[in-house]
C-alpha positions as CSV (number, residue, x, y, z in Angstrom):
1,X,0.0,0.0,0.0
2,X,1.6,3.5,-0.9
3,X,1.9,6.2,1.7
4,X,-0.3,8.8,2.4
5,X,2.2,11.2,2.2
6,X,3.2,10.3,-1.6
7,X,-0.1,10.4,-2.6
8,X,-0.7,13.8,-0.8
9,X,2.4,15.0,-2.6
10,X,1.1,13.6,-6.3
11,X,-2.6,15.5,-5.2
12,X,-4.4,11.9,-5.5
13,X,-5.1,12.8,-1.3
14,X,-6.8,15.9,-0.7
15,X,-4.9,17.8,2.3
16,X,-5.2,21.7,2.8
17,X,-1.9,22.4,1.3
18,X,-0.8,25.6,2.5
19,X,2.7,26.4,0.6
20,X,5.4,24.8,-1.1
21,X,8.9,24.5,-2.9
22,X,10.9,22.4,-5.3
23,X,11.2,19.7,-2.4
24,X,8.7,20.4,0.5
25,X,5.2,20.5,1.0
26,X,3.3,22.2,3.6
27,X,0.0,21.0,5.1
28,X,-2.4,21.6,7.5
29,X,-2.5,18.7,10.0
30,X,-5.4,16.3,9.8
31,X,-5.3,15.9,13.8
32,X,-4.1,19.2,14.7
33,X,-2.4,19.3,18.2
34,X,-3.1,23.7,18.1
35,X,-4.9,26.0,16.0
36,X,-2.2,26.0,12.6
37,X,-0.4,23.1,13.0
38,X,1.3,22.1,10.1
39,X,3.7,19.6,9.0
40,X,6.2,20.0,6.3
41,X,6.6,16.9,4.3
42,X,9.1,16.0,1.7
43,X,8.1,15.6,-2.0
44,X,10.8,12.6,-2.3
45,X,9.7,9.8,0.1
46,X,12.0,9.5,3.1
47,X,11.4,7.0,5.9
48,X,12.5,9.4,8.5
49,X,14.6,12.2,9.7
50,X,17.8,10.5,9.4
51,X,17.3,9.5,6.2
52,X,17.1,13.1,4.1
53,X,19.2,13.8,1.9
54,X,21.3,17.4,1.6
55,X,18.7,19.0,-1.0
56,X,16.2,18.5,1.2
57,X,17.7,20.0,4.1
58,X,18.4,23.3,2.0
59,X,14.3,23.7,1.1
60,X,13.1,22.7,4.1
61,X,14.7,25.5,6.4
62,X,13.4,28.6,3.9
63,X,10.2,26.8,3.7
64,X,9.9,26.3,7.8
65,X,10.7,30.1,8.4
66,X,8.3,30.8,5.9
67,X,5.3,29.0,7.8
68,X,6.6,30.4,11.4
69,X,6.4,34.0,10.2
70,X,3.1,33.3,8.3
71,X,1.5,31.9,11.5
72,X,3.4,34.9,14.0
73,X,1.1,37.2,11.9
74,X,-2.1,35.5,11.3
75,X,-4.5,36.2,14.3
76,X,-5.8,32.5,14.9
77,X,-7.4,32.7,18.0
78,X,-4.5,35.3,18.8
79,X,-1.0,35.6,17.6
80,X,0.9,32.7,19.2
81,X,3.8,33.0,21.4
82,X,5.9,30.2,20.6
83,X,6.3,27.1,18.8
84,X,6.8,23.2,18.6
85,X,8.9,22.4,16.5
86,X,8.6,18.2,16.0
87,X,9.9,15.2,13.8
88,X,8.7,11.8,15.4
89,X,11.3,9.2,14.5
90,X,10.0,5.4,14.4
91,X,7.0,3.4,15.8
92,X,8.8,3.7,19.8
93,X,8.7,7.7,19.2
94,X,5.3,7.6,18.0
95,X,5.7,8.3,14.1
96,X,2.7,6.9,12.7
97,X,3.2,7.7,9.0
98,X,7.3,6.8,7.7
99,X,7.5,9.5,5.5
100,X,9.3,12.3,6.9
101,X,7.2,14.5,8.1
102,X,7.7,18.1,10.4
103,X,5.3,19.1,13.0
104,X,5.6,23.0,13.4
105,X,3.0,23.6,16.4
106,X,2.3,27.2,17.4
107,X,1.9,27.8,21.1
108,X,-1.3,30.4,22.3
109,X,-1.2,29.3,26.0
110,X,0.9,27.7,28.7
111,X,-0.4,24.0,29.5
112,X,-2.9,24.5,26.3
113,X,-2.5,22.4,22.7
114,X,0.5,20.5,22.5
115,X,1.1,18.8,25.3
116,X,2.2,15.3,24.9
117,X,-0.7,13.8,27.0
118,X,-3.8,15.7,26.2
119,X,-6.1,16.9,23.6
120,X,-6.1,19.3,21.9
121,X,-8.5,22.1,21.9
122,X,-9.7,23.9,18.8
123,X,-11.3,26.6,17.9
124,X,-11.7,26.8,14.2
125,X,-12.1,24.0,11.3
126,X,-9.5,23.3,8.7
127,X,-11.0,25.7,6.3
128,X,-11.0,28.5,8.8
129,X,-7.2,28.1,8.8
130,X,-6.0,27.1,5.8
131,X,-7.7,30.5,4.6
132,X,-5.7,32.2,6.9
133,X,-2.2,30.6,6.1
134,X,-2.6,31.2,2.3
């Protein structure tokens, strides 16, 4: 069976797709942990972290900036004061799709969204913020 990831990247999976480069895509997160969670994939299919290769690493960065400065202006519920920034790495870590995969998770409150043993709590649909972020 191919990986969800792939066939987000060839557009045969719908996924709010919020930006992109030569190398890396940038989606809204299906499960979002915080209002704007996104996760930066790679176009080429990598297993994990440790497994990219140099070009990837030189469009992912831009790309990443890109999204935080995107989401440090977009008044979500409000403007958020920090970030996650996440790669799970294997089944132990709790990566549940082997594709590399990014998590950048804006932070609104202290002890609110991503926290790694709660749920989160959102305030707008996907729509709502995939608007917002493009």
């Amino acid at each position: 069976m191919e990986c969800l990831f792939c066939k987000i990247v060839k557009k045969e999976t719908p996924a709010y797709i919020i930006a992109e480069n030569e190398v890396i895509l940038a989606i809204l997160d299906a499960y979002p942990a915080s209002d704007g969670h996104v996760l930066l994939i790679t176009k080429k299919h990598f297993p994990n972290i440790a497994e990219i290769d140099e070009q990837s690493w030189k469009y992912l960065l831009p790309l990443m900036k890109k999204i935080i400065n995107k989401l440090k202006n977009t008044n979500l519920p409000t403007l958020p004061q920090g970030f996650n920034i996440i790669s799970n790495m294997n089944e132990i870590a709790s990566q549940s799709i082997f594709h590399f995969h990014l998590h950048i998770v804006p932070k609104y409150e202290k002890n609110k969204g991503f926290i790694w043993t709660t749920k989160p709590e959102l305030k707008y649909d996907l729509n709502q913020v995939a608007e917002k972020l493009k």
